[in-house]
C-alpha beads as a LAMMPS data file, in Angstrom:
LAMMPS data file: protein, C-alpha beads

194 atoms
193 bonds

1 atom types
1 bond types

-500.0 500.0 xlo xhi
-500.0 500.0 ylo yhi
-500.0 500.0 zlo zhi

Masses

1 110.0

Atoms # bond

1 1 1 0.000 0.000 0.000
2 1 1 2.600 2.107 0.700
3 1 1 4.662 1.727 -2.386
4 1 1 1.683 2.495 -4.412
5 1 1 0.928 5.813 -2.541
6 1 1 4.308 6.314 -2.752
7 1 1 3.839 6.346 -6.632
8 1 1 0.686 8.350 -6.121
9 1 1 2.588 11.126 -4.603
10 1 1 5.296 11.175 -7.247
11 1 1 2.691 11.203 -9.866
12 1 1 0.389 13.701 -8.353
13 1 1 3.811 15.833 -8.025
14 1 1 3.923 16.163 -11.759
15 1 1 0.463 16.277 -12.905
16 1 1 -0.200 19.152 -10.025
17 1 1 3.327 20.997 -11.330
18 1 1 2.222 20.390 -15.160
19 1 1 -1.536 22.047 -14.300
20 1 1 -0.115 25.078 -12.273
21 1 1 1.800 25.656 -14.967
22 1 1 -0.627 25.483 -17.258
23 1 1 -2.868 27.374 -15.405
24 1 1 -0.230 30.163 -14.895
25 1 1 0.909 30.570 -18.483
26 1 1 -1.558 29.192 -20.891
27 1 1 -4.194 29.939 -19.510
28 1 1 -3.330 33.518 -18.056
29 1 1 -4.806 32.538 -14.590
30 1 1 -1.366 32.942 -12.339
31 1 1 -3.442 32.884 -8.755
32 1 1 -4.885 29.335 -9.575
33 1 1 -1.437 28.414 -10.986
34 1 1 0.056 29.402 -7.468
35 1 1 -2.943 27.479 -5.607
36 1 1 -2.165 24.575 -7.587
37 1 1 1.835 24.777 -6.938
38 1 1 0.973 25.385 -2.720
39 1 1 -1.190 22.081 -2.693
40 1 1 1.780 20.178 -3.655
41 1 1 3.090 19.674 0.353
42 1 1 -0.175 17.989 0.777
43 1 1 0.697 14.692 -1.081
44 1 1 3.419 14.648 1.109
45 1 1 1.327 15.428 4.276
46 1 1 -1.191 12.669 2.840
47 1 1 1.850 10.019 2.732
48 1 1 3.093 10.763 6.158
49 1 1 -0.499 10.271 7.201
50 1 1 -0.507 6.976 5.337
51 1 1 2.407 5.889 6.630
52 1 1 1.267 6.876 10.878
53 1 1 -1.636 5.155 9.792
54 1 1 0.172 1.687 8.395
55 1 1 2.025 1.571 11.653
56 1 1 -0.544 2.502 13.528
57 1 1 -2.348 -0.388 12.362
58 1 1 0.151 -2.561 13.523
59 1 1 2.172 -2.986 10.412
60 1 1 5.433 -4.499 10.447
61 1 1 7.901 -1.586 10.228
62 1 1 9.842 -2.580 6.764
63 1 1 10.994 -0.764 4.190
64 1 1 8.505 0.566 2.523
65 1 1 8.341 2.763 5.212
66 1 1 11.329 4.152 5.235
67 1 1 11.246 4.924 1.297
68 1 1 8.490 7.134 2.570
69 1 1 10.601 9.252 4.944
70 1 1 13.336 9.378 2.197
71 1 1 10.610 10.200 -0.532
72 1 1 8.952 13.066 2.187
73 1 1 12.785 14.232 2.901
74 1 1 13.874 14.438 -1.116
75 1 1 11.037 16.505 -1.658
76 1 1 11.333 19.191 1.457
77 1 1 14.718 19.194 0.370
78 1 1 14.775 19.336 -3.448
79 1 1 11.224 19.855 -4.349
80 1 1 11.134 23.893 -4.229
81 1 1 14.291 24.067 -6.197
82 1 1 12.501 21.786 -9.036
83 1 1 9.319 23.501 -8.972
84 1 1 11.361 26.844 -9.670
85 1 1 13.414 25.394 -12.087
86 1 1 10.709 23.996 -14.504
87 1 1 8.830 27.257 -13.637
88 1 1 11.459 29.115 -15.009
89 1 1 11.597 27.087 -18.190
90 1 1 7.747 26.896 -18.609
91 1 1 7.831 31.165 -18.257
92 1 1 10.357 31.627 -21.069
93 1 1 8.895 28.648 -23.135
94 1 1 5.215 29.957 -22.638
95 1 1 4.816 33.281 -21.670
96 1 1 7.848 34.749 -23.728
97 1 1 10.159 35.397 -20.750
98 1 1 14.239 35.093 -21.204
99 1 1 15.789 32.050 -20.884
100 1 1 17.035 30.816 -17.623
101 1 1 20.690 30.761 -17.008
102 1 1 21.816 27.170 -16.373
103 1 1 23.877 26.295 -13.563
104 1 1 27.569 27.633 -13.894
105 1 1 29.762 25.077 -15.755
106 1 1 33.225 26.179 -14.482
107 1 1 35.269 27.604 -11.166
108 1 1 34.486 28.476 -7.893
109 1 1 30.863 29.713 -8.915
110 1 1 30.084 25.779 -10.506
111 1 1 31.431 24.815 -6.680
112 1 1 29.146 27.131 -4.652
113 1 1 26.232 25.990 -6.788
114 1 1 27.233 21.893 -6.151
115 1 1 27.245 23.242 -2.561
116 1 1 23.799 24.612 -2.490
117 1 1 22.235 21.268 -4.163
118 1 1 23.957 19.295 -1.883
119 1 1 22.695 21.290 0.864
120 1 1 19.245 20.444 -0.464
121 1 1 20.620 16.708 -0.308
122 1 1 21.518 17.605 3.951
123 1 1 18.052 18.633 4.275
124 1 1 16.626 15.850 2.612
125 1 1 18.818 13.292 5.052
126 1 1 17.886 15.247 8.033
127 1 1 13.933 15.303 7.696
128 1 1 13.960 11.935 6.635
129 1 1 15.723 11.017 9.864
130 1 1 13.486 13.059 11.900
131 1 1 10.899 11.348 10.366
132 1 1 12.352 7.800 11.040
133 1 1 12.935 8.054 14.461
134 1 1 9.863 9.699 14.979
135 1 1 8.690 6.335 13.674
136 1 1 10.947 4.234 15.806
137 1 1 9.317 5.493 18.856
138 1 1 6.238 5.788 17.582
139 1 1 6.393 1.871 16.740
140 1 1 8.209 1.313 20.415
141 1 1 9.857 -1.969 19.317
142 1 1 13.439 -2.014 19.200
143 1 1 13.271 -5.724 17.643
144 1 1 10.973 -4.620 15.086
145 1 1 12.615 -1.193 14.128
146 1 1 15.899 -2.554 12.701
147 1 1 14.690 -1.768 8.857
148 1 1 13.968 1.834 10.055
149 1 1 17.281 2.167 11.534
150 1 1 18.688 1.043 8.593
151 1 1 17.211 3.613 6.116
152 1 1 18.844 6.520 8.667
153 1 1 21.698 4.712 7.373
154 1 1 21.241 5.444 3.758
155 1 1 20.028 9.121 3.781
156 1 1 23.367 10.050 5.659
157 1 1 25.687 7.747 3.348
158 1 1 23.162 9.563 0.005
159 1 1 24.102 12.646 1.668
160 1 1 28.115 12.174 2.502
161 1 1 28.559 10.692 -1.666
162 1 1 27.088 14.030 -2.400
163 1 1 28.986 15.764 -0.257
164 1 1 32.193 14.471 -1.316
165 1 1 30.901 15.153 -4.993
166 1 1 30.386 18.687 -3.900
167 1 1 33.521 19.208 -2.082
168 1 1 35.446 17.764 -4.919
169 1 1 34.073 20.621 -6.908
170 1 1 35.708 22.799 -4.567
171 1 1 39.264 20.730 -4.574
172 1 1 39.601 20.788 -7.681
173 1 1 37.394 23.164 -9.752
174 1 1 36.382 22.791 -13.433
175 1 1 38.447 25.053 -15.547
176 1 1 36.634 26.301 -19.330
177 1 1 38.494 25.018 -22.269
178 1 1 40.439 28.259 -23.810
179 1 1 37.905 28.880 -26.800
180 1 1 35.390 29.455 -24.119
181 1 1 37.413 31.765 -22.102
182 1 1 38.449 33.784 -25.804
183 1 1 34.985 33.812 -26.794
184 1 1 33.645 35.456 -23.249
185 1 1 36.653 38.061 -23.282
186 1 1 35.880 38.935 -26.937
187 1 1 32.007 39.393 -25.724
188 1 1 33.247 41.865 -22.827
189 1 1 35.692 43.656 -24.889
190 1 1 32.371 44.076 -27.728
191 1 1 29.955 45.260 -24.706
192 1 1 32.739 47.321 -23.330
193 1 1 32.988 49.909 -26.558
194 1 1 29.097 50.270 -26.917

Bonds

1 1 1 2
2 1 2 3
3 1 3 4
4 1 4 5
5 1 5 6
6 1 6 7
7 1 7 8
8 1 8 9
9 1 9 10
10 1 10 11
11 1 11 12
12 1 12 13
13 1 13 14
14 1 14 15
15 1 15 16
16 1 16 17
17 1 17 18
18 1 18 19
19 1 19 20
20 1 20 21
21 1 21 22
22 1 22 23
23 1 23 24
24 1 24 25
25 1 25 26
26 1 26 27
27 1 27 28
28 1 28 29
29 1 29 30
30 1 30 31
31 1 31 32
32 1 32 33
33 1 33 34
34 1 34 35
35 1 35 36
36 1 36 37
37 1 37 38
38 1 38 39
39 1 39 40
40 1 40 41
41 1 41 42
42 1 42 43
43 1 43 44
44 1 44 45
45 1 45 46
46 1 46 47
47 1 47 48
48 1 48 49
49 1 49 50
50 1 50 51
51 1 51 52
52 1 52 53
53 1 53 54
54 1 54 55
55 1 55 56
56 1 56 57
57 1 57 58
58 1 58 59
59 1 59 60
60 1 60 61
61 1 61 62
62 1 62 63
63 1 63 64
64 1 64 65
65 1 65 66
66 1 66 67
67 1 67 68
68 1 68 69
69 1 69 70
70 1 70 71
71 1 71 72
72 1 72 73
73 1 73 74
74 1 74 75
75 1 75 76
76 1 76 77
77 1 77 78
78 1 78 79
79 1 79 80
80 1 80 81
81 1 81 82
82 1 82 83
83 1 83 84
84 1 84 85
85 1 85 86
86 1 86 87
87 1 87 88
88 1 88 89
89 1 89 90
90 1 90 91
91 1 91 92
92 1 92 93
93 1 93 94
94 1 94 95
95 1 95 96
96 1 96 97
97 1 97 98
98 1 98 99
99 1 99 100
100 1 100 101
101 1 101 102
102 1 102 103
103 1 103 104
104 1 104 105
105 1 105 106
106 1 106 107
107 1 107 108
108 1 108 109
109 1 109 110
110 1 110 111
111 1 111 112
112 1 112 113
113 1 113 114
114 1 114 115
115 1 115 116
116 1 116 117
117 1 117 118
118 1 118 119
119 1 119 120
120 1 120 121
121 1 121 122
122 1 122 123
123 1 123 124
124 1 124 125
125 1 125 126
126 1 126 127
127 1 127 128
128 1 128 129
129 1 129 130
130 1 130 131
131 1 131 132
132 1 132 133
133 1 133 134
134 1 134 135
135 1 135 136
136 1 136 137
137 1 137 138
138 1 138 139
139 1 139 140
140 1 140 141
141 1 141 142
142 1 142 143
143 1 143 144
144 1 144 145
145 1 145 146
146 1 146 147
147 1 147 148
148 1 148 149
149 1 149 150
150 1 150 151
151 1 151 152
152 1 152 153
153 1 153 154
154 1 154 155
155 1 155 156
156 1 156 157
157 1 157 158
158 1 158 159
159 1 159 160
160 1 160 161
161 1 161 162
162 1 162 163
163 1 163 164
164 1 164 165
165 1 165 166
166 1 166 167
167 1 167 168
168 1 168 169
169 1 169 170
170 1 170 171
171 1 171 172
172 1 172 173
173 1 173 174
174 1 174 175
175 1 175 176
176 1 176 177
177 1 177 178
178 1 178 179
179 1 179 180
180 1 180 181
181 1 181 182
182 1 182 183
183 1 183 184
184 1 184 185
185 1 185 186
186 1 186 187
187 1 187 188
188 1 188 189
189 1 189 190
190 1 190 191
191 1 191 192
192 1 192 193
193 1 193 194
């Protein structure tokens, strides 16, 4: 039940970010676009529900359950930095609004921005452990919690791989291949004489 609410979520996710945006561009009506993008924290809400209600019940804790707390964590953690992102790209593809810059591709400013998505990864690992232990006393079993335990586990080793991705950014930072670097003086120089 859990997996399949689980899928539920991920799919309401999209279809509720695909009719926002809809709603916000296409069809001109930006204050039921925004209504649509704020219920998007209640699939999540509904899941953690779900999941209370599961162990509640008198489920065995496994690990469906603690894909839930990772799923709930990923999205406090990563899901406003999505929903701007594609909101960006829907503006400039629908209503006419500049491109988005990408993320930086080179240097210290490609390392600051690894840093900030990994800090989305931290805050994913934290609430997700909040939310496990929450569920390991919630279940009161120590005999039966060892799967939850274990998924506390894997949001902090998610986290430290993307952490030492991000720091290696810093270590040893991307350099642009020389065209690149000609090309962007050459623009400067041009802007420069106007």
């Amino acid at each position: 039940m859990i997996v399949a609410l689980i899928a539920a979520c991920e799919i309401g996710f999209w279809v509720l970010l695909a009719a926002g945006l809809a709603c916000r561009y296409l069809l001109k009506m930006p204050r039921t676009g925004l209504a649509l993008l704020l219920c998007e924290p209640l699939l999540e809400v509904v899941l953690l529900v779900a999941t209370a209600l599961d162990l509640k019940s008198g489920a065995e804790p496994n690990w469906t359950h603690g894909l839930a707390a990772l799923y709930i964590g990923y999205t406090v953690g990563h899901g406003h930095r999505t929903v701007k992102w594609l909101d960006g790209h829907a503006a400039h593809r629908l209503a006419g609004a500049p491109k988005p810059l990408g993320p930086p591709r080179y240097g210290m400013a490609r390392a600051r921005h690894e840093t900030k998505v990994w800090l989305g990864t931290l805050t994913a690992a934290a609430v997700a452990t909040v939310l496990l232990q929450l569920a390991i006393w919630y279940v009161g079993d120590p005999g039966r919690t060892t799967t939850l335990e274990a998924w506390r586990f894997t949001a902090w080793r998610a986290a430290g791989i993307h952490g030492l991705v991000a720091l290696a950014y810093w270590i040893w930072p991307k350099r642009a291949p020389a065209g690149e670097l000609g090309d962007r003086a050459a623009r400067e120089k041009e802007s420069a004489r106007r």
